[in-house]
RODO-2510 file (C-alpha; in nm, 4 decimals, decimal comma):
residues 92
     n   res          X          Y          Z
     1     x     3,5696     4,8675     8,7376
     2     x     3,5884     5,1387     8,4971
     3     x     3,5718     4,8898     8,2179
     4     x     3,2482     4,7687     8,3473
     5     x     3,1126     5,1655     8,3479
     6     x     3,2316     5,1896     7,9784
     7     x     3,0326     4,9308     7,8719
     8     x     2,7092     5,0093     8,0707
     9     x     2,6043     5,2700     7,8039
    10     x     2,6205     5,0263     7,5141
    11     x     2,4409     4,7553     7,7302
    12     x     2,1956     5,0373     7,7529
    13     x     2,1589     5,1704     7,4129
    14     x     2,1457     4,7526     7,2417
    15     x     1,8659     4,6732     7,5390
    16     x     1,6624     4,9848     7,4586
    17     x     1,7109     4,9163     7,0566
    18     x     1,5802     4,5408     7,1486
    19     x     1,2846     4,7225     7,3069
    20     x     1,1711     4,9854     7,0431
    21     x     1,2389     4,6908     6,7870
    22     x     0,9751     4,4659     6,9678
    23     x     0,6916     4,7109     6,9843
    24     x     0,7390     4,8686     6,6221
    25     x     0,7776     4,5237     6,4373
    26     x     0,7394     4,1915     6,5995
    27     x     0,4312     4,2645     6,8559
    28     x     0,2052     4,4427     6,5679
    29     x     0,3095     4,1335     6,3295
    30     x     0,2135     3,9319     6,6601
    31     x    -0,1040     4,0769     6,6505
    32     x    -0,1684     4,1011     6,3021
    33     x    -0,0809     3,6797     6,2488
    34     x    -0,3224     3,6285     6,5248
    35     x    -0,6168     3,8384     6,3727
    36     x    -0,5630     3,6668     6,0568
    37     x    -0,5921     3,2992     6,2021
    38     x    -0,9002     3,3961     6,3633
    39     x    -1,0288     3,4818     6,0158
    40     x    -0,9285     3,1496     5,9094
    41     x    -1,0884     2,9593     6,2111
    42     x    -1,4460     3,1661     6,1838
    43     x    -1,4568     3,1184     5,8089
    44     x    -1,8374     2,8990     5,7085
    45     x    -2,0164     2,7737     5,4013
    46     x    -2,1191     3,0700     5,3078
    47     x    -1,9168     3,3772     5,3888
    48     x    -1,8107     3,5722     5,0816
    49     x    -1,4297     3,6345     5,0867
    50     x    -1,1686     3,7987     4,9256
    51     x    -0,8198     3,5970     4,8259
    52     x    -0,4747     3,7230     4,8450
    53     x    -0,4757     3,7695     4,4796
    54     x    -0,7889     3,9638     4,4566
    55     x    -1,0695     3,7573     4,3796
    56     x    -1,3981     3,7711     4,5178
    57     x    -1,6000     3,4942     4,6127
    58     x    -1,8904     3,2764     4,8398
    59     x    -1,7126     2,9785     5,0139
    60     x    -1,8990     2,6120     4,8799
    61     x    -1,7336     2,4007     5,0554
    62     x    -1,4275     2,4082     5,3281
    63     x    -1,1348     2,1397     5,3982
    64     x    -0,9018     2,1391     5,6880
    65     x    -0,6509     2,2911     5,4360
    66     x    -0,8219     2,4315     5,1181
    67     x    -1,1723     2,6570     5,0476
    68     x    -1,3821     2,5999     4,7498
    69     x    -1,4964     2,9101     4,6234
    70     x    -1,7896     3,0195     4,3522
    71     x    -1,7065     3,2955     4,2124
    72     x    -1,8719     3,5155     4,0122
    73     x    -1,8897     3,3792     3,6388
    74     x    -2,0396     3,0154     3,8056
    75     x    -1,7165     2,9024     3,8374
    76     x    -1,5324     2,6985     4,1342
    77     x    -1,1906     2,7784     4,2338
    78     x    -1,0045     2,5888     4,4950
    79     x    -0,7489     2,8223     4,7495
    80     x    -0,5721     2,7460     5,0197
    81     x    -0,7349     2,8593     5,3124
    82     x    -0,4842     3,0814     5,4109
    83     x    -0,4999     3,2985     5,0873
    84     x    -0,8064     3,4457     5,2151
    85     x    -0,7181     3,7826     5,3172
    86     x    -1,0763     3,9324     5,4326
    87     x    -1,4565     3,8874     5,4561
    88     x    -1,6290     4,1557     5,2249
    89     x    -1,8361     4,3805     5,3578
    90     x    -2,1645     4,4793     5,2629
    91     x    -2,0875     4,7115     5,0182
    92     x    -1,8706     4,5200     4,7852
***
């Protein structure tokens, strides 16, 4: 028996570390991977964007994988659609 009460603290302490792990790191990376698909799933001919490496541009034409984007010079650049980090806002 008192083996059993010598291990109850350290059953504790690992099953509250568990705990505190979950809600600092996986549920807001939870949340954060489901706010991004959203993004993805809303995303229309149309809707000015901004990639994962920082360029701006209007969406032409979207694919079940890829976006066609026009981008500033007249140019079209294909991205995956999960490189798109953001809608711009107004003021950009």
């Amino acid at each position: 028996m008192s083996d059993l009460a010598s291990f109850l603290p350290l059953i504790v302490l690992v099953a509250l570390f568990f705990g505190v792990m979950y809600l600092f790191m996986i549920r807001p990376q939870r949340r954060r991977q489901q706010a991004h698909n959203e993004l993805i799933e809303g995303l229309k001919r149309g809707d000015r964007v901004v990639t994962a490496g920082g360029i701006y541009g209007q969406i032409d034409y979207i694919d079940e994988e890829t976006v066609v984007l026009n981008i500033e010079a007249g140019a079209k650049l294909r991205v995956l659609k999960h490189s798109i980090v953001r809608k711009q806002s107004e003021s950009e």
